[in-house]
N, C-alpha and C positions, 0 to 999 in steps of 0.2 A: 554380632558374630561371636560364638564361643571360642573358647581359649584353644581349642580342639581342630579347629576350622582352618583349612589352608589360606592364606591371602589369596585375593582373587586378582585378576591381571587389569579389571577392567570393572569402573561405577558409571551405570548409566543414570545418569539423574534426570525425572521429570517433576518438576513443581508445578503441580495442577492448581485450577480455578475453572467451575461449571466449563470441565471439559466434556462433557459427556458425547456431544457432537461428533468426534473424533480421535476421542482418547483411548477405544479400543483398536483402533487399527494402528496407533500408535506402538500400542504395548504389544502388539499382535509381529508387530516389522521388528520390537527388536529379541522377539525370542524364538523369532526365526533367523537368524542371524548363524552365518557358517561358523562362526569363531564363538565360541559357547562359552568361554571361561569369564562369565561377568557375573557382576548382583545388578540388579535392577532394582534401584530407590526412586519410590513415589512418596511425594510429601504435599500432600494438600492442604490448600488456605483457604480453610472454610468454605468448601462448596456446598451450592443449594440446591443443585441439582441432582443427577443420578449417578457424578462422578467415582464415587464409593463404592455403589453397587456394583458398576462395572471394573473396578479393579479388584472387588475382589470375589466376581465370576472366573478370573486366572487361579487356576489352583500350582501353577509353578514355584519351588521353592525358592528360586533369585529371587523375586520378587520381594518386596521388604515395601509395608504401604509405615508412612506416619504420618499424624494428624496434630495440624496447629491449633493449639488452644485461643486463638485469637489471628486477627489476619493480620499476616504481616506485611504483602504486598511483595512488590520489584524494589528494591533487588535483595532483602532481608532473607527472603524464601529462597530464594537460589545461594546464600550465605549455609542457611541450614541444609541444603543439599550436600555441600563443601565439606560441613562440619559434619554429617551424617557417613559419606563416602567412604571406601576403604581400600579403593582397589590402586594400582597403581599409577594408572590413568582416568583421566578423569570426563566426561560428558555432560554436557548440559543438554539434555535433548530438548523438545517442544512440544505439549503436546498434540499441535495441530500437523506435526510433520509426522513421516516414515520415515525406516532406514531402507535401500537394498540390502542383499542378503550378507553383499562382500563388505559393506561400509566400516565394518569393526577392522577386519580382517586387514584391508589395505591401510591402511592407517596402523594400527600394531605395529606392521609389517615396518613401517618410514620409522616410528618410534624408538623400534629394538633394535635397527642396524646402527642407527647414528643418534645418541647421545647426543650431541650438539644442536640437534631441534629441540624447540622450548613446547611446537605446537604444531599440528596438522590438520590441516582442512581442506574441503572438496566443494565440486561446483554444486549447484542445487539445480534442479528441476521442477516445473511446476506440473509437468503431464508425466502420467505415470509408465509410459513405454521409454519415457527416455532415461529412467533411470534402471528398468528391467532392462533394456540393452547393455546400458551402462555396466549390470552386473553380470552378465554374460558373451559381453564382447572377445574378452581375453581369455576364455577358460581358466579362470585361475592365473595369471599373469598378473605382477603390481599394477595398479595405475600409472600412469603415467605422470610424473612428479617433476617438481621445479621447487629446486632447494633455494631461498632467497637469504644472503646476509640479514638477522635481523633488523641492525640497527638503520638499512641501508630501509628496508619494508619500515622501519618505523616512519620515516619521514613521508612513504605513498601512503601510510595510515594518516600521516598528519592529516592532510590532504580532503580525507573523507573514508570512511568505515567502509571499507569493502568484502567485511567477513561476517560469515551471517552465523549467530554463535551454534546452532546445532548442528552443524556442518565439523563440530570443531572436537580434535583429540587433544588432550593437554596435559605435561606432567603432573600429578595433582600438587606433589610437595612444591612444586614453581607457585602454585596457585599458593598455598598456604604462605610462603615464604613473602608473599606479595602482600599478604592482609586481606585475601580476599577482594569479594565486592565493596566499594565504596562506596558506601549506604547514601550519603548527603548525593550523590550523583543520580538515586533513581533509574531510569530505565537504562541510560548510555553511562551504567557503571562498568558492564562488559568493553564497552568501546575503550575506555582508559584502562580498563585490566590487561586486555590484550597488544594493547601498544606498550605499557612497560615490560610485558614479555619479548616482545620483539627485541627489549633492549639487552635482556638478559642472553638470549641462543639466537640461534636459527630459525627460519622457517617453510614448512614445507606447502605446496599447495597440490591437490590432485585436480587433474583436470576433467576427469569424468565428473557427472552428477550423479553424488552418489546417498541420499537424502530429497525425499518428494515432498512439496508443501501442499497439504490439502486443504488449504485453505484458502490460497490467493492463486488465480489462473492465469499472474502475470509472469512474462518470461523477465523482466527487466522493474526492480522496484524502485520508485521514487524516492528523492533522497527526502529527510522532513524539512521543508522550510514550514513549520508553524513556529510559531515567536518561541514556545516552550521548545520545540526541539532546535533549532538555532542557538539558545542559550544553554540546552542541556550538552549540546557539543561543542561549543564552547569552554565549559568548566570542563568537559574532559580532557582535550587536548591542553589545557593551563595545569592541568592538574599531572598528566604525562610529559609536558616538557619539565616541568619541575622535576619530577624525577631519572629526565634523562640528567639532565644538570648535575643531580648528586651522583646517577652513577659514572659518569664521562668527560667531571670537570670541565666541559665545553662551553663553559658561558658565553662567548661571544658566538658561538653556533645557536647556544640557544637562544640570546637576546635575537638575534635571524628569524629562528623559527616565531618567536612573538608575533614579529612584525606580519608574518607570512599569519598567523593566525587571528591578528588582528585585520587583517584585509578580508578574510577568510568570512569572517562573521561580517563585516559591513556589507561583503559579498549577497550570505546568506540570507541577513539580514532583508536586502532591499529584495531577496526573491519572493521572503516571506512576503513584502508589498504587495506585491507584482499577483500571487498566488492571491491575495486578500480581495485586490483587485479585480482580478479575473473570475474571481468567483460572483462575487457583484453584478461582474459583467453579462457574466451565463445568464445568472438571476434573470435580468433587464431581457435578454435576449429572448429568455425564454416566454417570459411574459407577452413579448411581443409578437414571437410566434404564435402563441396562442391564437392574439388580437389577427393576427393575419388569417389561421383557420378559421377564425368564426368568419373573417369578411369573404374569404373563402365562398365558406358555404352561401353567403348572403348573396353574393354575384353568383354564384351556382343556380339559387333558386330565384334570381330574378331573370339569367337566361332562361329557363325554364318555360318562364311568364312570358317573355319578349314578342312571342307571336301573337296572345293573346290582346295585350295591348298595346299591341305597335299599330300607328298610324302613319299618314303621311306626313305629318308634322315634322318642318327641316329640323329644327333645334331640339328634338329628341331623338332624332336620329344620329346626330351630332353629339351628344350625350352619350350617348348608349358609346361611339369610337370612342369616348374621351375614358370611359368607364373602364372599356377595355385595356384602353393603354395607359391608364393608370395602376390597374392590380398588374399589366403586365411589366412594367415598372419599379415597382414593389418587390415584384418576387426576385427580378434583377439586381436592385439594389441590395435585396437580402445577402445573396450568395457572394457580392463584392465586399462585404462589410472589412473594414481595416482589422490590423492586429494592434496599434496603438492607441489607447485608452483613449487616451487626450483629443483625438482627431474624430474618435466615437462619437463621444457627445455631442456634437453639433450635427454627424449624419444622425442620430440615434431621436436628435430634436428634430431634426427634418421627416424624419418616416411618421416619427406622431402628427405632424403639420399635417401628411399626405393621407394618414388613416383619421384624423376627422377633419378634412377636407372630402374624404371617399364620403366618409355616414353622410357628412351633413348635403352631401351632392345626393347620396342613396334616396337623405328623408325626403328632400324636393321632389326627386321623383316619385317617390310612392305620392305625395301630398298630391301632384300633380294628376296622376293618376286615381286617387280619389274623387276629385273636384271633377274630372271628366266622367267618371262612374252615377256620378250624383247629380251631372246636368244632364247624361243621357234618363237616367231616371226620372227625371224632373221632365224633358221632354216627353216621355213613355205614359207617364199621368194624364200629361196634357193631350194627347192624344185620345188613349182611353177618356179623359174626360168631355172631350169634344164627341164623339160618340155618343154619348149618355145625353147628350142634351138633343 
């Protein structure tokens, strides 16, 4: 910005990576936006894709592209946002998300009446009518807001990260004042950024959704228990009590929170099991479904045959019930299947008992069926050959 140039009220930052997929309805939602007094900073990490050429198909003068001469990755690249910004609020937007039209606007709005918020943010939506209503419900009316004691929200942050950052409006100079992202922390540097904000103000929350993800068509996102994300939240919340500690002298509150966050990860921890487990589980599951459509088919096509070679013979007759009520056993068994691992296994060794006990019942019969195809042939010769003589 020249020397010339008025401060702008408002930096929206997006750090791209082969966004191409999405990155133009990104930039499209935020320069349509009612509240017009921003710059818009894109800072890309080496994209291989078309990222480049569609930013700079915008020919709008906010726009401001820079380009990393190396990648720098999470959470580096969102540092250089930081240090790039100028406005007096600050955005990390996404670029897999939208904004509504009002999302700058409601949020300024909580910003400039009350000083004592450190931050503001709004709910998300994953379908895009709920957040066009969202910004048309009120005609121009705030959102509907809920001012929370910081310090009181840091302790529901301890807890579990329930802010999604592009959702989010933030003083910038709080941000600077902070140090920024805490690089060694990786992708949950934001999660520890924003809980020692909490420690410093207020915080606001709007209850519209006011920001679309186009990218996941879930209304409700799971939390991570993979081992990395367990231990990345982890070092955040050790890395945020420490800092309440310096700024609230509450040691004995914070040796509390410890404990509370060491339960937290043994928590997490054993979900990641659970989660490691259950994926194994599916695995196995699925496998055996498989095995079930092909016996499926198998008993499909040998009712098929049944008239063909059905005789009066008792004990295939008897077969043929036992057949049935075996795959229809099967399929019963399927649908009862438990929820605890441990109890799995032994059903999970019982249904492979039952699917080769089916083949090996199947093979007999076809064999059986053979040997009769081959003695009436064998009589059929005999026949024709008593003829010939």
């Amino acid at each position: 910005m020249s020397q010339d140039s008025a401060p702008v009220s408002v930096s929206v930052c997006i750090p791209t990576y082969n966004g191409a997929a999405f990155l133009s309805e990104a930039i499209r939602s935020v320069l349509s936006q009612s509240f017009q007094d921003f710059e818009l900073v894109i800072v890309d990490d080496c994209s291989t894709d078309t990222t480049l050429d569609i930013v700079r198909s915008f020919t709008d003068s906010r726009i401001r592209l820079y380009l990393n001469d190396e990648r720098l990755g999470v959470p580096r690249n969102w540092n250089r946002c930081l240090a790039l910004a100028e406005g007096e609020y600050f955005c990390l937007f996404d670029q897999r998300k939208m904004m509504a039209p009002e999302n700058l606007a409601r949020k300024i709005a909580v910003l400039d009446c009350d000083p004592t918020i450190s931050f503001v943010y709004s709910a998300a939506a994953y379908h895009k009518q709920d957040v066009l209503s969202a910004s048309s419900e009120s005609n121009g009316t705030p959102a509907r807001e809920c001012i929370f004691d910081g310090r009181q929200y840091f302790r529901s942050l301890l807890l579990g990260n329930i802010v999604e950052t592009p959702t989010m409006l933030v003083r910038r100079h709080l941000l600077q004042q902070l140090g920024g992202f805490e690089e060694t922390l990786g992708s949950v540097s934001d999660y520890a950024l924003w809980m020692k904000l909490c420690i410093e103000k207020r915080v606001a929350v709007l209850q519209q959704p006011l920001v679309l993800d186009q990218w996941n068509d879930n209304r409700t996102l799971p939390p991570d228990y993979s081992q990395q994300g367990v231990q990345g939240a982890f070092m955040a919340r050790r890395q945020a009590l420490q800092y309440y500690e310096e700024r609230t002298g509450q040691r004995e509150e914070g040796e509390l929170f410890r404990v509370v966050a060491q339960a937290l990860v043994a928590f997490e921890t054993r979900m990641a099991q659970v989660d490691q487990q259950t994926e194994k589980q599916q695995a196995y599951i699925g496998e055996l479904e498989q095995t079930r459509v092909q016996l499926e088919t198998t008993v499909q096509e040998i009712y098929r045959e049944k008239e063909e070679w059905q005789t009066d013979n008792n004990d295939q007759q008897v077969y043929i019930k036992e057949l049935e009520q075996l795959y229809d056993q099967l399929r019963a068994d399927m649908q009862k299947m438990g929820k605890r691992w441990e109890k799995q296994q032994t059903y999970l060794e019982n249904q492979r008992f039952l699917i080769d006990h089916l083949k090996l019942e199947r093979d007999l019969l076809i064999s059986e069926r053979e040997k009769r195809i081959f003695r009436r042939l064998r009589r059929f010769a005999w026949r024709i050959s008593g003829r010939r003589r």
